[in-house]
C-alpha positions in Angstrom: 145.2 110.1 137.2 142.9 109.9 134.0 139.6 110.5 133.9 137.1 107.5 133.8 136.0 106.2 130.5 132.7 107.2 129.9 130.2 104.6 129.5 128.3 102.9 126.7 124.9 104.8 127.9 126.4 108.6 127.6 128.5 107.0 124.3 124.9 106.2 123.3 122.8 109.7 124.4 125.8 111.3 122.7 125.3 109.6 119.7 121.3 110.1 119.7 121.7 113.7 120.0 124.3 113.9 117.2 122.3 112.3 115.2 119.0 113.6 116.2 120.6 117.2 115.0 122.2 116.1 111.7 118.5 114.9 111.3 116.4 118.0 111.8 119.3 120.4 110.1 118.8 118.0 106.7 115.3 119.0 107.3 115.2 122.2 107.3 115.9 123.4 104.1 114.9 126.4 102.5 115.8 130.0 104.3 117.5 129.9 107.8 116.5 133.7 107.3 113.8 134.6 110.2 111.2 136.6 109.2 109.3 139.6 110.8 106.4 140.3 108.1 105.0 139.3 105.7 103.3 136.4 103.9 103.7 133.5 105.4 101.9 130.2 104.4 100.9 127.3 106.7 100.5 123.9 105.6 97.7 122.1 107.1 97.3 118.0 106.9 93.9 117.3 108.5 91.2 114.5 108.3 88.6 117.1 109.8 87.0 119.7 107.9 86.6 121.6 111.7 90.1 122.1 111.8 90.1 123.5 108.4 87.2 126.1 109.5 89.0 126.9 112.5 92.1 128.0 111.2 90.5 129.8 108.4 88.3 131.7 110.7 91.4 133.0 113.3 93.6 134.1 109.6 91.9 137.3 109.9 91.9 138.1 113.4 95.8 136.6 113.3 96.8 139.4 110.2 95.3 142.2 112.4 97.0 141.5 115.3 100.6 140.6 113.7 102.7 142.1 110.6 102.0 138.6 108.8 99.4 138.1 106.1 98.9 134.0 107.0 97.7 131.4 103.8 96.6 128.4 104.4 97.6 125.1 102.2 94.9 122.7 103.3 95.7 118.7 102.5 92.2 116.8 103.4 92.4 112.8 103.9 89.7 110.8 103.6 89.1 107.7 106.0 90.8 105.5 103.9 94.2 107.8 104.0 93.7 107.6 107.6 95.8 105.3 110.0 94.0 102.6 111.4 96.3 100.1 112.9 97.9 101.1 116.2 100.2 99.4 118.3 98.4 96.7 120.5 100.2 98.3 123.8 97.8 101.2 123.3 94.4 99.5 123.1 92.0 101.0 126.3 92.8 97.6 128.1 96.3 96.6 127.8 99.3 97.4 130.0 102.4 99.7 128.5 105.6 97.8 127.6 108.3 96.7 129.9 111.3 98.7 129.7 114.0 96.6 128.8 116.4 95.3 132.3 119.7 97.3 133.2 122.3 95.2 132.8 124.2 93.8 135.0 128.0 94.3 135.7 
């Protein structure tokens, strides 16, 4: 006897994680070497100059204690850069979504 068809909702995970993979290996460009010193930068998008401080206050401590020497490439936003519309499911005083129905066979 064959084995049962699989169905439309492992055709569809399949799918997802196919393409979920294809998506993140087109993003990672650059080396696929791992480093184990060295300089290392860290790019840092932030609207709050605390995080800024904090992260450049730990760089030290963080090149002591590994063989890394860590820069930081600091991209500040203003309030206008930042997002301001959310989706109205998340306002304090509204209910989450309904998933959608299983279907019926």
């Amino acid at each position: 006897m064959f084995p049962a068809s699989p169905t439309r909702r492992t055709l569809l995970r399949g799918a997802l994680g196919l393409g979920t993979a294809t998506a993140l290996t087109a993003c990672g460009g650059g080396s696929t070497t791992a480093r184990t010193s060295g300089d290392v930068t860290l790019s840092l998008w932030t609207h709050d100059p605390g995080y800024e401080d904090f992260f450049r206050k730990g760089t030290p401590e963080a090149d002591r204690l590994t063989d890394f020497r860590y820069h930081l490439d600091v991209t500040r936003a203003g309030p206008a850069e930042e997002c301001t519309r959310r989706p109205p499911w998340t306002a304090p005083d509204a209910s989450a979504p309904s998933p959608p129905s299983p279907s019926r066979r």
